[in-house]
C-alpha positions as CSV (number, residue, x, y, z in Angstrom):
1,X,72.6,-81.3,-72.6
2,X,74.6,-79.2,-74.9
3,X,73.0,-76.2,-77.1
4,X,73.3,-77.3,-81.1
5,X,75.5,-74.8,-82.3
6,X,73.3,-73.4,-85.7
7,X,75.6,-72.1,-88.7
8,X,73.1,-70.4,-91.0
9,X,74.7,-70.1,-94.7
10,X,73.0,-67.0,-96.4
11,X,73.5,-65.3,-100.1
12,X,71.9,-65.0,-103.1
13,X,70.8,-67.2,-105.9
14,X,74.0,-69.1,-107.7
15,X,76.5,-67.8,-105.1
16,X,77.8,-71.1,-104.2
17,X,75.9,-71.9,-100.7
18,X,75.2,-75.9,-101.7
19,X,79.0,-76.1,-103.4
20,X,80.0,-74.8,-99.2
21,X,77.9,-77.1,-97.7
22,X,79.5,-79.8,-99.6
23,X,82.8,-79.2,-98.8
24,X,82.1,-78.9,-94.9
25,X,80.5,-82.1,-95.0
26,X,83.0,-83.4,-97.0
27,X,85.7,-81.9,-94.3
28,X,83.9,-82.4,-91.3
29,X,86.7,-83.2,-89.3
30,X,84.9,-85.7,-87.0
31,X,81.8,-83.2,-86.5
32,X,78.4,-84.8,-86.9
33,X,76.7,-81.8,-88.7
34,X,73.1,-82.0,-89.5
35,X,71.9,-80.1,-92.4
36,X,68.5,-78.1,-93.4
37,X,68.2,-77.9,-97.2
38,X,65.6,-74.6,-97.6
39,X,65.1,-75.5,-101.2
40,X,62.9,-73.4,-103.4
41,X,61.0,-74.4,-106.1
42,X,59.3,-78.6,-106.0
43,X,62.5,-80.1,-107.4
44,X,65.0,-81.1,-104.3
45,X,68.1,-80.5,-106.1
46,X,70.3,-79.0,-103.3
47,X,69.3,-82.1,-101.5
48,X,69.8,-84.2,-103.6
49,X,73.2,-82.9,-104.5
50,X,74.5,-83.2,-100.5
51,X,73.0,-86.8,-100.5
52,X,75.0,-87.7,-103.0
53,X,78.5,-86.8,-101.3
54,X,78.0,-90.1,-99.3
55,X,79.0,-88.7,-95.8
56,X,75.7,-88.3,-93.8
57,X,75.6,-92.2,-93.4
58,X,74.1,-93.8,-89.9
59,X,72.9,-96.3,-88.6
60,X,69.5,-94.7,-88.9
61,X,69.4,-93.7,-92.6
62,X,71.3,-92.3,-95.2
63,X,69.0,-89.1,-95.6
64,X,68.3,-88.7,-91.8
65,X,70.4,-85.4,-91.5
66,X,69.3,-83.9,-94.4
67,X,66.1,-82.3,-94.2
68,X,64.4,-80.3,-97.5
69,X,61.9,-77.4,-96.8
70,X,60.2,-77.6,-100.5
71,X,57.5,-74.7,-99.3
72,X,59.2,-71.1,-100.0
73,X,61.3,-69.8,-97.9
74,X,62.4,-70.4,-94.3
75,X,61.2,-66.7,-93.4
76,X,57.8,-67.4,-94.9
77,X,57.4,-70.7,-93.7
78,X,59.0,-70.7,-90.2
79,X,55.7,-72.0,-88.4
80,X,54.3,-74.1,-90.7
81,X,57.9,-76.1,-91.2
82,X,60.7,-75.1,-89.6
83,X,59.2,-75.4,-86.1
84,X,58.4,-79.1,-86.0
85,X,61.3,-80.1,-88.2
86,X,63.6,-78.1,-85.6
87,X,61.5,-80.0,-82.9
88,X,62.2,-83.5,-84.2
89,X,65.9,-82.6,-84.9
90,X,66.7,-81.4,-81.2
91,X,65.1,-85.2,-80.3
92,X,68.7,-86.0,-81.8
93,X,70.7,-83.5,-80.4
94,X,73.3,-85.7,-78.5
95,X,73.8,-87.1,-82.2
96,X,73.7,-83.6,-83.5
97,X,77.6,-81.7,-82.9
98,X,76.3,-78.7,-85.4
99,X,73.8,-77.9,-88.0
100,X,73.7,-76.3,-90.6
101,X,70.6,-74.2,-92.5
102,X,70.9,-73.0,-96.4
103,X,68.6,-70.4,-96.6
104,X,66.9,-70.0,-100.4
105,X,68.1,-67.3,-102.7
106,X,65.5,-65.3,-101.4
107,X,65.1,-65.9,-98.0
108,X,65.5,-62.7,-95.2
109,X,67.6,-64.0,-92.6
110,X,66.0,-62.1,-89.6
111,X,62.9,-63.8,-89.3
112,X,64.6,-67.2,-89.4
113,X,67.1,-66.4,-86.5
114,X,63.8,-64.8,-84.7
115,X,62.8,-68.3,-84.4
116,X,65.6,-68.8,-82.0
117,X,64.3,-67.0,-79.2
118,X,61.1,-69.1,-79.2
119,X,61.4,-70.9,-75.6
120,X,60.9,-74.5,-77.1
121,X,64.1,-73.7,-79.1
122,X,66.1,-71.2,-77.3
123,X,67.1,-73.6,-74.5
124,X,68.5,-76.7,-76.9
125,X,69.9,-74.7,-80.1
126,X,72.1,-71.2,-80.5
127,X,72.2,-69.4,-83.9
128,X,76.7,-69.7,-83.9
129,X,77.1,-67.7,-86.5
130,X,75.6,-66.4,-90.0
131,X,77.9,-66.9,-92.9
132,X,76.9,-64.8,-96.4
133,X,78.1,-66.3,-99.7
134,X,78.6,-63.5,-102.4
135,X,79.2,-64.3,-106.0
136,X,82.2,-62.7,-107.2
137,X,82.3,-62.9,-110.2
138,X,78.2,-61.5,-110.5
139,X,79.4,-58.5,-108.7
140,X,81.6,-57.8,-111.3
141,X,79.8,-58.3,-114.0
142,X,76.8,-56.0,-112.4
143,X,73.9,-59.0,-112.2
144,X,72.8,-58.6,-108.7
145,X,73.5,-54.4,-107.3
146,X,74.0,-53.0,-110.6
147,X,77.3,-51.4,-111.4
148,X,79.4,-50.8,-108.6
149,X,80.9,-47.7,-109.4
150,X,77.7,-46.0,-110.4
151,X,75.9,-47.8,-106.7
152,X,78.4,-46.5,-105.0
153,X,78.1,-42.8,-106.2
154,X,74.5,-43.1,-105.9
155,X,74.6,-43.9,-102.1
156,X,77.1,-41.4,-101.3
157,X,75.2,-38.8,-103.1
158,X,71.8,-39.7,-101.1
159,X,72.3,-41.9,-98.2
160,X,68.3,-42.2,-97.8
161,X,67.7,-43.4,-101.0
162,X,64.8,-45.3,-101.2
163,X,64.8,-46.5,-105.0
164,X,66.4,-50.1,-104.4
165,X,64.3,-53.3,-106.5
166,X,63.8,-55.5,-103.6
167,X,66.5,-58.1,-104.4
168,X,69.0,-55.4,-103.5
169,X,67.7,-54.8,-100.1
170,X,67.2,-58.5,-99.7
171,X,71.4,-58.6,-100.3
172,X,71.8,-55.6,-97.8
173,X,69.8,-57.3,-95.2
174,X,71.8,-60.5,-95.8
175,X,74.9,-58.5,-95.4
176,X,73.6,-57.0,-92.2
177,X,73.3,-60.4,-90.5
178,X,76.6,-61.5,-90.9
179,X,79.0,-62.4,-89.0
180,X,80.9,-63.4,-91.9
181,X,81.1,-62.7,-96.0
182,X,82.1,-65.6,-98.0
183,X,83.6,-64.2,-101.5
184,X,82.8,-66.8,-104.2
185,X,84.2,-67.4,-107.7
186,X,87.1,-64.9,-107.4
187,X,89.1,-66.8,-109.7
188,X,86.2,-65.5,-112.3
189,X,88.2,-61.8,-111.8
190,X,91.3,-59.7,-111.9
191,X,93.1,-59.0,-108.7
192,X,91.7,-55.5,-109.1
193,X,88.4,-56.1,-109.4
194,X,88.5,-58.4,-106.6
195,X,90.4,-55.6,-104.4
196,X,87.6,-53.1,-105.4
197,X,84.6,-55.5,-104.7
198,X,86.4,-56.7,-100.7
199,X,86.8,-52.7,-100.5
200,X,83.2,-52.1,-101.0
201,X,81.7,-54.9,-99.1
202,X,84.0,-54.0,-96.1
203,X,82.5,-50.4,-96.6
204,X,78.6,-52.8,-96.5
205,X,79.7,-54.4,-93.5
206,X,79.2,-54.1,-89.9
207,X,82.3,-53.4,-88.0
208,X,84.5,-56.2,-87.8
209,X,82.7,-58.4,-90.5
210,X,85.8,-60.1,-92.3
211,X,85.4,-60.4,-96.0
212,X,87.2,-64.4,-96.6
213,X,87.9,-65.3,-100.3
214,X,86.8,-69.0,-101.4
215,X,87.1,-71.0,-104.7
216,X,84.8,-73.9,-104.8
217,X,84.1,-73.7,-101.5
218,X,87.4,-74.9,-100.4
219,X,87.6,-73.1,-96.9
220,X,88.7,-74.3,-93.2
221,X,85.3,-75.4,-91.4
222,X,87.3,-74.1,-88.3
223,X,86.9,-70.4,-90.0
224,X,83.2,-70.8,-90.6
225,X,82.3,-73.1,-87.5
226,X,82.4,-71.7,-83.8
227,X,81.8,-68.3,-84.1
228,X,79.8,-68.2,-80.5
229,X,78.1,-65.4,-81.5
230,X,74.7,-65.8,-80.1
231,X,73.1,-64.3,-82.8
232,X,69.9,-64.3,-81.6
233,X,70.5,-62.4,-78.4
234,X,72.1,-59.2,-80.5
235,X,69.8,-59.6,-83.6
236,X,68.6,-55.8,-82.9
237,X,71.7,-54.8,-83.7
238,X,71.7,-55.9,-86.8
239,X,69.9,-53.3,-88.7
240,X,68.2,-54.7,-91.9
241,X,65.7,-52.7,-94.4
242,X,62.4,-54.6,-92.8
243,X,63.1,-54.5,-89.3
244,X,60.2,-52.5,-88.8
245,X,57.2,-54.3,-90.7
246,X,55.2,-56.8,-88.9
247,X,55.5,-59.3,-91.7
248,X,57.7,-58.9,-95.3
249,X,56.1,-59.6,-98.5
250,X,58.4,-60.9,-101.3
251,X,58.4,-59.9,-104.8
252,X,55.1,-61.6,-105.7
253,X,56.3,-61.6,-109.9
254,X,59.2,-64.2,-108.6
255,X,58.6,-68.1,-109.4
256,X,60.1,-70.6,-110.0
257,X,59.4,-73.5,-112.7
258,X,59.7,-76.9,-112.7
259,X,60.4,-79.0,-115.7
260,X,60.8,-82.9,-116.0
261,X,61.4,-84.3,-119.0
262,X,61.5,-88.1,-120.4
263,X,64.3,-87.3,-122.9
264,X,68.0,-86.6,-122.7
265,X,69.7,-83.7,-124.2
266,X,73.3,-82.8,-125.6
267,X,74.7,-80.5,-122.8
268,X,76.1,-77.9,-125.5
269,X,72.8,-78.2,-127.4
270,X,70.8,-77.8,-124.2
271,X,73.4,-75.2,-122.7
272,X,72.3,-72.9,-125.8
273,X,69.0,-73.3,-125.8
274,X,68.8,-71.7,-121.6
275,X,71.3,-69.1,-122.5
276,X,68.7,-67.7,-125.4
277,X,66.1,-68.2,-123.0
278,X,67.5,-66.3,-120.3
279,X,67.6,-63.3,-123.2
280,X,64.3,-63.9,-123.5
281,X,63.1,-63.9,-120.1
282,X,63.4,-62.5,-116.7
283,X,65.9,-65.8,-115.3
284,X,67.7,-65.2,-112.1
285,X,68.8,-68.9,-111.4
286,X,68.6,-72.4,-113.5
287,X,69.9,-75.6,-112.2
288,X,69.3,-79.4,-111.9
289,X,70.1,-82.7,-113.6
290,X,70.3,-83.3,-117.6
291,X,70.2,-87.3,-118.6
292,X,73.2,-87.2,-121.3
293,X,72.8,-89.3,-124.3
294,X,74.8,-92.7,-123.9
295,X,76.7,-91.2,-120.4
296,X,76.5,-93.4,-117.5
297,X,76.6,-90.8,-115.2
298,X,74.3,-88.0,-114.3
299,X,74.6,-84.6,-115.5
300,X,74.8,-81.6,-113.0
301,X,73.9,-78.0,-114.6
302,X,74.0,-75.0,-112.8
303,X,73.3,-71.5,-114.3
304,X,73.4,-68.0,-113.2
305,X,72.5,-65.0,-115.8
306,X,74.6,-66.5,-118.6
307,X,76.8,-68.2,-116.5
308,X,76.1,-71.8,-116.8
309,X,78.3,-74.9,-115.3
310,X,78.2,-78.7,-115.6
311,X,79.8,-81.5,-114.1
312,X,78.7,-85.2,-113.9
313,X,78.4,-86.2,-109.7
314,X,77.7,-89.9,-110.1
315,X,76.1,-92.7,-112.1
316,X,72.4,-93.3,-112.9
317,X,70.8,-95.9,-109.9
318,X,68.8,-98.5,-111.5
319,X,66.0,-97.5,-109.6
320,X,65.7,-94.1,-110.5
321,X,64.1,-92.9,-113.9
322,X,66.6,-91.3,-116.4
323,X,64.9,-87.8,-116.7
324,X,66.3,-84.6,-117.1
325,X,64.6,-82.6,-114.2
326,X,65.2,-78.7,-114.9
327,X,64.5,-75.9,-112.0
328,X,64.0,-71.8,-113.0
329,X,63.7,-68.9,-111.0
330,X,62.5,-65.9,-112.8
331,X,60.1,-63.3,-112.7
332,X,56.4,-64.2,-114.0
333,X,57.6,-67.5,-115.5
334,X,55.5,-69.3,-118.3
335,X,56.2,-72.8,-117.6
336,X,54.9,-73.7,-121.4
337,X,56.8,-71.1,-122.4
338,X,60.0,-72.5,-120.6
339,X,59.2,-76.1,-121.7
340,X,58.7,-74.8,-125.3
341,X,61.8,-72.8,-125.5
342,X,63.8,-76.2,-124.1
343,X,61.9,-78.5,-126.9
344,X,62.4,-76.6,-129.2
């Protein structure tokens, strides 16, 4: 039997990995393609938001090829989850044309394609390719490396530098892996900027690595699917910042906070209230679903830095509670605090 192709869909927090994984289920183009939902935080909201595009349907279930990992991240957690969920999944394999795996925001992809050489999974399932999804716009605007002019002098002035936070080596090491870069939200930018950010990725990449502009996630699957590259057998090559530690350690002051509340709220009202909150605190990412006063439909919000986006996705079930289920990754969140700032 045939090995499942694996397409691993890296990036960072907000870059648009979910909105991509949508749009290939959407356009599968007769490809049964599995997906693993590494969701972080207790909230499935990624999952949730690929159920509800209606196109995994079998005869077995409606969720049976979409699997949430709710504890961490797939490199932490590769043992205790990924292992047997990759074990029942291969059962399923002549079901099973590709799958897909969104890593978390701050998942290492290394570790994860490691688990591809295991023997249990090494002879039913290949790592095809590793796609990075980099937020355009949030390059630009200096959220995630800093800005880019001043980066880029720094580097060239010390090549050894050793004074990156850890989320910018985490976005070099998802670089390194792929074979790939998916630029995001470059409608968000002038044509200049967008030339200057493809110029310095390219100058990030590893030899060869196309840099392939996106807008919504609207892409050929053919582009993305079918790269044959075998990643596990030339991961060495691949030179990330923790290749040499037995185990990584992420930043311990990250968390992420849940909130569920029995209320609704005004989007614009509630749109307010997280942007002052994310002046307030430390808030890398907020998303999840509002309940909108005397709205049929459910709300979708999505927020990165003071970014934030909303669209309603479909109507409320009549066996699902109306609550607006909220979910924030920070550093040293106060979940009171959050819940406070949200009431008030």
């Amino acid at each position: 039997m045939h090995k499942i192709p694996v397409t691993v869909i890296s990036g960072f927090l907000g870059a648009g990995k979910t909105t991509l994984v949508r749009h290939l289920l959407q356009n599968n183009q007769g490809r049964r393609i599995a997906v693993l939902v590494n969701e972080f935080g207790e909230v499935g909201i990624d999952g949730d938001l690929l159920r509800s595009c209606q196109v995994c349907d079998n005869e077995e279930s409606p969720d049976s090829n979409i699997v949430e990992l709710t504890n961490g991240c797939l490199c932490c957690t590769v043992q205790e989850e990924f292992y047997p969920i990759m074990q029942e999944l291969l059962k399923r394999r002549d079901k099973i044309d590709c799958l897909l795996i969104e890593t978390s925001g701050l998942a290492l992809p290394k570790p994860l394609i490691q688990a591809f050489r295991w023997p249990a999974i090494r002879n039913s399932a290949t790592v095809d390719g590793v796609v990075t999804v980099v937020d355009c716009h949030a390059l630009a605007q200096g959220n995630l490396v800093g800005d880019l002019d001043a980066l880029l002098a720094q580097r060239q002035a010390d090549p050894n530098l050793e004074h990156e936070t850890p989320i910018e080596e985490l976005f070099e090491d998802q670089l390194a892996c792929a074979d790939m870069v998916l630029l995001t939200k470059t409608d968000l930018v002038d044509a200049a900027t967008l030339n200057k950010i493809k110029t310095w990725l390219q100058q990030e990449l590893q030899p060869g690595v196309k840099v392939v502009t996106s807008s919504q996630g609207e892409i050929d699957p053919n582009l993305l699917l079918g790269f044959n590259a075998a990643v596990e057998d030339n991961l060495d090559s691949r030179h990330a910042h923790h290749d040499h530690e037995a185990e990584h350690e992420h930043d311990d002051d990250i968390n992420s906070v849940e909130i569920t509340l029995d209320r609704a709220f005004e989007p614009e009202i509630l749109t307010e209230q997280l942007k002052q909150l994310v002046q307030q605190q430390e808030i890398y990412r907020v998303k999840g679903f509002v309940n909108v006063p005397e709205k049929s439909m459910r709300l979708v919000l999505q927020g990165v830095g003071n970014r934030f986006d909303t669209f309603y996705d479909r109507p409320w079930t009549q066996d699902e509670a109306r609550q607006t289920r909220l979910v924030l990754i920070g550093r040293n969140l106060d979940r009171n605090l959050v819940e406070k700032a949200i009431l008030n």
